[in-house]
PLY file of the C-alpha trace (Angstrom):
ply
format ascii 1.0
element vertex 330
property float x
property float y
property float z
element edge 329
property int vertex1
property int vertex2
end_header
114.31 118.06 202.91
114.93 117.06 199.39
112.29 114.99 197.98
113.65 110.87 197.17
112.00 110.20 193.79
111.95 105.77 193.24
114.95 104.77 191.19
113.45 104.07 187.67
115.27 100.42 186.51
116.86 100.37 183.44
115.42 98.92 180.12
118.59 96.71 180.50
117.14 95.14 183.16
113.57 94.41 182.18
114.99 93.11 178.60
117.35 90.64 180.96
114.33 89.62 183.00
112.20 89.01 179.25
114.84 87.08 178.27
115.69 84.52 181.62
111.50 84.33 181.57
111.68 82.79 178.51
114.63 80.52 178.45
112.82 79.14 182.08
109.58 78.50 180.17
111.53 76.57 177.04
113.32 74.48 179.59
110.13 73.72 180.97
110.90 75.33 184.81
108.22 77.74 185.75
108.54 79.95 188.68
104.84 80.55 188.35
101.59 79.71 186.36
98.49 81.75 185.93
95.29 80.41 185.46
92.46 82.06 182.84
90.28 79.61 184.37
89.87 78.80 188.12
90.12 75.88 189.53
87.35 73.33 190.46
86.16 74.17 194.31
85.72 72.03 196.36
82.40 70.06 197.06
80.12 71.70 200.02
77.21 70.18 201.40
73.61 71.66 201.04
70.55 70.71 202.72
68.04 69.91 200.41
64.71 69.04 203.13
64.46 67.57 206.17
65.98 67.78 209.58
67.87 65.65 212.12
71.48 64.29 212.74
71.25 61.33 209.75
71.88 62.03 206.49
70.88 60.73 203.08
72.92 61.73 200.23
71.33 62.47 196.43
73.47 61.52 193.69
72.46 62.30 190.32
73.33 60.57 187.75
71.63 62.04 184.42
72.75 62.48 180.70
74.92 60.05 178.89
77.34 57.75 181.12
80.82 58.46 180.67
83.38 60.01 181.83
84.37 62.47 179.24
84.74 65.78 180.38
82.41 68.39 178.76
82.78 71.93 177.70
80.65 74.35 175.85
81.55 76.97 172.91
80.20 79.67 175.09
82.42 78.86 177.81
85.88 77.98 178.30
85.42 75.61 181.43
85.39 72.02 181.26
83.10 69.78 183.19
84.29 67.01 185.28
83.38 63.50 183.79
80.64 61.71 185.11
82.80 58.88 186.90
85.44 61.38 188.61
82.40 63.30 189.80
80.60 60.39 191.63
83.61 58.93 192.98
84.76 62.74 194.28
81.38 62.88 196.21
81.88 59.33 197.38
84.77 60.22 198.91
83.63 63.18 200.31
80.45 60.79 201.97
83.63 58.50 203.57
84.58 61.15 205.87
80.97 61.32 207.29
79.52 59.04 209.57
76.21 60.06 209.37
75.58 59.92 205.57
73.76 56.26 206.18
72.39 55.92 202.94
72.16 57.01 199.48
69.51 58.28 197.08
70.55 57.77 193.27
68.55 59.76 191.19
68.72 58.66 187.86
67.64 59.81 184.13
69.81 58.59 181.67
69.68 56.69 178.67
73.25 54.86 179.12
76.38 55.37 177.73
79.85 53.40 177.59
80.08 50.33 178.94
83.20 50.55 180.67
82.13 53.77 182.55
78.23 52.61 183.70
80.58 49.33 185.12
83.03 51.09 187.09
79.82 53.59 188.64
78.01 50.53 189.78
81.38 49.25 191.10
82.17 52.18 192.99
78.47 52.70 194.77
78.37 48.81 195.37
82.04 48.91 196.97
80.98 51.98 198.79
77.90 50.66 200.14
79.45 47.05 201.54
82.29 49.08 203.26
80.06 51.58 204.76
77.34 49.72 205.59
74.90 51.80 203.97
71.72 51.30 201.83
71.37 52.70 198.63
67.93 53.42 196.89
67.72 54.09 193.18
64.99 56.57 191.69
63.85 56.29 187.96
63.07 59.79 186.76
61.99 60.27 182.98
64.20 57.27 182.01
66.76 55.11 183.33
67.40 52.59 180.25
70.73 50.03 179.92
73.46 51.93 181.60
71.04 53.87 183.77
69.57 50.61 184.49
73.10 48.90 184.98
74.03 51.79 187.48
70.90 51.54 189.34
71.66 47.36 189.95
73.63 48.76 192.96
70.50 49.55 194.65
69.06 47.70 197.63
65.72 49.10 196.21
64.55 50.52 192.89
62.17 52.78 192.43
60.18 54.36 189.03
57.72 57.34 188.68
54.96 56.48 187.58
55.88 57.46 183.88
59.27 56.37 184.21
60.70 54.01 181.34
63.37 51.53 181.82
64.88 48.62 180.36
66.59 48.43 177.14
68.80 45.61 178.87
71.51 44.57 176.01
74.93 46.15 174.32
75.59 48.23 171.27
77.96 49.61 168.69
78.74 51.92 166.30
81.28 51.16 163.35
82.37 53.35 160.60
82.64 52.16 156.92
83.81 54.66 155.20
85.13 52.23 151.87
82.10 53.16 150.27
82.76 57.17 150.62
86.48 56.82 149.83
86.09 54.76 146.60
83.46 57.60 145.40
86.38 60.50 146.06
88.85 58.17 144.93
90.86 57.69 148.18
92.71 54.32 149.21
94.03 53.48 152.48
96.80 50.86 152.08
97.95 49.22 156.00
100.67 46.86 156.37
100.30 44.49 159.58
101.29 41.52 161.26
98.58 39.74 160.88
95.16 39.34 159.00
92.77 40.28 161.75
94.98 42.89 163.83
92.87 46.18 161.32
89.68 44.16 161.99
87.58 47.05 163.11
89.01 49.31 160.28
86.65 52.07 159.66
88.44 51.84 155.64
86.82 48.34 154.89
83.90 45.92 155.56
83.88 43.39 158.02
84.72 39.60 156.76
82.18 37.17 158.11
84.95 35.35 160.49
85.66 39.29 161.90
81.73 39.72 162.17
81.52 36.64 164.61
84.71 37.56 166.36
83.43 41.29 166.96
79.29 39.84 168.15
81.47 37.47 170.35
82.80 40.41 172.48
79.36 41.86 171.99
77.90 38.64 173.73
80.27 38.71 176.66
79.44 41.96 177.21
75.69 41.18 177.10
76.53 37.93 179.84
78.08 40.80 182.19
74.95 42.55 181.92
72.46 39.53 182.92
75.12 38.61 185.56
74.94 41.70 187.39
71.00 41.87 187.17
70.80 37.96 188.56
73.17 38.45 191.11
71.50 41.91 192.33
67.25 41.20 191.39
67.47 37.86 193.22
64.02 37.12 192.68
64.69 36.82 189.07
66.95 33.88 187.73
69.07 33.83 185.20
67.08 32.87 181.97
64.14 35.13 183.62
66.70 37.94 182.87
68.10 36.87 179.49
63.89 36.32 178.44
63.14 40.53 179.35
67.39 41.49 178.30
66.34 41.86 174.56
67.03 45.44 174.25
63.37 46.43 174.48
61.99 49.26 177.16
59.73 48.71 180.14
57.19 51.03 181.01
57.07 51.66 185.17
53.73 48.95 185.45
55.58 46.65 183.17
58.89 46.67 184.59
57.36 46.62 188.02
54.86 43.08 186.89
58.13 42.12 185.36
60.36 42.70 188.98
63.27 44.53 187.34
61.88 47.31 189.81
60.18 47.28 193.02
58.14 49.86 193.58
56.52 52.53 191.37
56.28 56.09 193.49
57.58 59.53 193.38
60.88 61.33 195.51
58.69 61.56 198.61
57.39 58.23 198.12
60.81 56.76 198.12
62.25 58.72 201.20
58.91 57.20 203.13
60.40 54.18 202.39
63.85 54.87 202.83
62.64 56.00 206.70
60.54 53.37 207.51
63.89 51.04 206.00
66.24 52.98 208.18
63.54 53.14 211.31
63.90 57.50 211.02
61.22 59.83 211.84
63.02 62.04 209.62
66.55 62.70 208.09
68.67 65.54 205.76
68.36 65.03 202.40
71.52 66.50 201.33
73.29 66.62 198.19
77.40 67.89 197.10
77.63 70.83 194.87
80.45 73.42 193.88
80.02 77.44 194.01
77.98 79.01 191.54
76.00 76.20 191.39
72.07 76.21 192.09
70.95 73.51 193.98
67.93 75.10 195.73
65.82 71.97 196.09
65.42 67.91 194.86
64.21 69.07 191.37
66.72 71.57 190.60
69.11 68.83 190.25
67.47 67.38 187.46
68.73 67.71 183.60
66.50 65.81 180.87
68.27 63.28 179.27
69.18 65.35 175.81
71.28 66.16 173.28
73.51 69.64 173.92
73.39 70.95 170.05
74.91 74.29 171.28
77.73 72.15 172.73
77.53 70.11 169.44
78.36 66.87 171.40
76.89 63.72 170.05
78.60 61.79 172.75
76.81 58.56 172.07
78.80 58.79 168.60
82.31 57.84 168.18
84.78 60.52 168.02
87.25 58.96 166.41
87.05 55.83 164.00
87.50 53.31 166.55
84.08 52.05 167.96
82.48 52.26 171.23
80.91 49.28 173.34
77.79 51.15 174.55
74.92 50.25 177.12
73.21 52.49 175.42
69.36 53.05 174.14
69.41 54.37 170.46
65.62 54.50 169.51
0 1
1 2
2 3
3 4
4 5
5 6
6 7
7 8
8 9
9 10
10 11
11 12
12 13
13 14
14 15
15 16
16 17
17 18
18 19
19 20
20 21
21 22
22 23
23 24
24 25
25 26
26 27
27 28
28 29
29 30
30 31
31 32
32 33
33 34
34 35
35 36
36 37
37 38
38 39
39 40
40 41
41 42
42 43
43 44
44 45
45 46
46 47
47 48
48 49
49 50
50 51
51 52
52 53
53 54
54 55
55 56
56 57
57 58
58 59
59 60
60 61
61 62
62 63
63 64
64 65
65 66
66 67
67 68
68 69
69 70
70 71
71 72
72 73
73 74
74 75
75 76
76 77
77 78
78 79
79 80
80 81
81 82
82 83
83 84
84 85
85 86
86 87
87 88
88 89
89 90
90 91
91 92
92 93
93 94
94 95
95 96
96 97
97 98
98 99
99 100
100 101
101 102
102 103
103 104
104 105
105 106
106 107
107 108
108 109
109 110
110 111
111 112
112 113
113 114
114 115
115 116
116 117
117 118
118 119
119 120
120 121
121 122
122 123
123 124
124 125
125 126
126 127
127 128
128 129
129 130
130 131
131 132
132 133
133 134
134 135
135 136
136 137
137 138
138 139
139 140
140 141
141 142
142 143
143 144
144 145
145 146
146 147
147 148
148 149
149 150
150 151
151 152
152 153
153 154
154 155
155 156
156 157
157 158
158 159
159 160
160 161
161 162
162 163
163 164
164 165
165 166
166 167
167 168
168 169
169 170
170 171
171 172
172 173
173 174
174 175
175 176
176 177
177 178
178 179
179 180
180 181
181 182
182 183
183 184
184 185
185 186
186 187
187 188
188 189
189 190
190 191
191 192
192 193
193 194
194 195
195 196
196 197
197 198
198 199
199 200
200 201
201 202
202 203
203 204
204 205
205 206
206 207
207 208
208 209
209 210
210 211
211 212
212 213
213 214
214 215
215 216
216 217
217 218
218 219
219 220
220 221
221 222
222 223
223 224
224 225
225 226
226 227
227 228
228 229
229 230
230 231
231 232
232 233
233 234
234 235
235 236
236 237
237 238
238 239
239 240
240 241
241 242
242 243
243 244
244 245
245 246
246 247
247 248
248 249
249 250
250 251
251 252
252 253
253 254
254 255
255 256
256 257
257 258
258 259
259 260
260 261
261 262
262 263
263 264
264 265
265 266
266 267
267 268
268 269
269 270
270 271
271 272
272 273
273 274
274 275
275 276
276 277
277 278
278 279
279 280
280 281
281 282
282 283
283 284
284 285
285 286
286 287
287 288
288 289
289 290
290 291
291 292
292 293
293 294
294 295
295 296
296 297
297 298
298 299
299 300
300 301
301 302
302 303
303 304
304 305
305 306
306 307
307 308
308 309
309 310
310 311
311 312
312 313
313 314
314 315
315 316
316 317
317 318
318 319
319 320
320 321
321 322
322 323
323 324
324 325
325 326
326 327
327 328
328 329
């Protein structure tokens, strides 16, 4: 029997094939897409310690607060923000029944003030529609948006060489006039009106603009001693605004000054987190993705740092405009 050799396609056709490919990918129609870098998995539990049907989840929330993804030089894949990764594992917690409370464990110096807001809002709205209690434990430091977050705890908690504190708002603002007159470089603007370049990394700040700009700075600062009054209840309101003048708390101090309430370590706080719940014992479990080592309650933790590999000064602007920052600069 005559052997049927495969029928060898013309270069014709693989030219024509070249060709529609690329008029579908102009037009924008793909038939397919191919990814150099997987996609995120999704989150899996792990048991961290403990035993029994009730869980308590541990959320870390460590480094600067925001929700800017990161990514290294040495690697192409970008991490997920900070907010998008705390609401994921909320979400993830909803669909569980026995997660009945949760362990934040924090160790961050602070970061934008718009992203340590919407993290307290999302634990605090996640705790009053789940019925849950949430317990907040100060690692090496948990200063103004650290502290911020950790206002959505029923209890706080600080080792014993935790700090804490820095309770106020900051930003950073460019001038660069001084560096463009040297090179000889003007920046002309035309606008509608006198204040609408007010923030203008090219010039100074009149002393009308300065007032307008510590105004927001002040209402920001009022947000901050709101949520701390409303949440610390044993502290009123000019209590707060006496210890919220940007200064740092060591564990004793903060504790004689009731902006915590206990001073202990992990095991201390899940004591108290069973005697709260009336447990013998409970899973300490936490959310992680593949490749990810999460072998016990310490391996979570990341000191509060700088990345200089990444070269990612997040606490600095990136661009000109500035940032409104619960953040401690020392």
């Amino acid at each position: 029997m005559p052997e049927i050799k495969p029928r060898r396609m013309p270069l014709i056709f693989w030219k024509t094939l070249l060709i529609c490919m690329l008029a579908l990918g102009i037009s924008g129609c793909t038939v397919f897409e191919i990814h150099l870098i997987p996609p995120p998995s999704p989150l899996k539990e792990k048991v961290l310690s403990g035993e029994g049907r009730t869980k308590v989840l541990l959320l870390e929330v460590s480094g600067l607060i925001s929700n800017q993804k990161s990514s290294s030089m040495l690697s192409a894949k970008e991490e997920q923000g900070m907010v998008a990764r705390i609401r994921e594992a909320l979400n993830k917690a909803e669909q569980d029944d026995d997660v009945r409370a949760i362990l934040l464990s924090i160790n961050s110096p602070g970061g934008t003030v718009t992203s340590s807001d919407i993290i307290y809002h999302e634990i605090q709205s996640f705790k009053e529609k789940n019925n849950v209690k949430v317990y907040a434990q100060i690692m090496d430091l948990a200063a103004s948006g650290g502290y911020y977050v950790a206002q959505a705890a029923d209890k706080i908690v600080a080792h014993p060489t935790s700090i804490t504190g820095s309770i106020g708002v900051i930003t950073l603002k460019l001038n660069l006039k001084g560096l463009m007159d040297k090179v000889g470089v003007d920046f002309e603007v035309v606008k509608s009106g006198d204040k609408k370049d007010f923030l203008s990394p090219f010039r100074a700040l009149t002393d009308e603009e300065r007032a307008l700009f510590q105004a927001a700075i002040d209402d920001m600062h009022d947000r901050f001693v709101e949520v701390i009054t409303k949440n610390r209840r044993h502290l009123s309101e000019a209590q707060v605004r006496k210890l919220a003048d940007g200064r740092v708390f060591t564990a004793n101090q903060a504790l004689e000054a009731k902006l915590i309430d206990h001073i202990g370590y992990l095991d201390d706080t899940q004591g108290i987190i069973k005697k709260d719940l009336a447990l013998r014992d409970f899973q300490l479990v936490t959310y992680h993705r593949a490749g990810e080592y999460k072998d016990n309650i310490y391996s979570l933790l990341e000191a509060p740092s700088i990345n200089m590999v990444n070269f990612d000064f997040n606490f600095l602007p990136k661009t000109p405009e500035p940032q409104f920052l619960y953040l401690w600069i020392p």
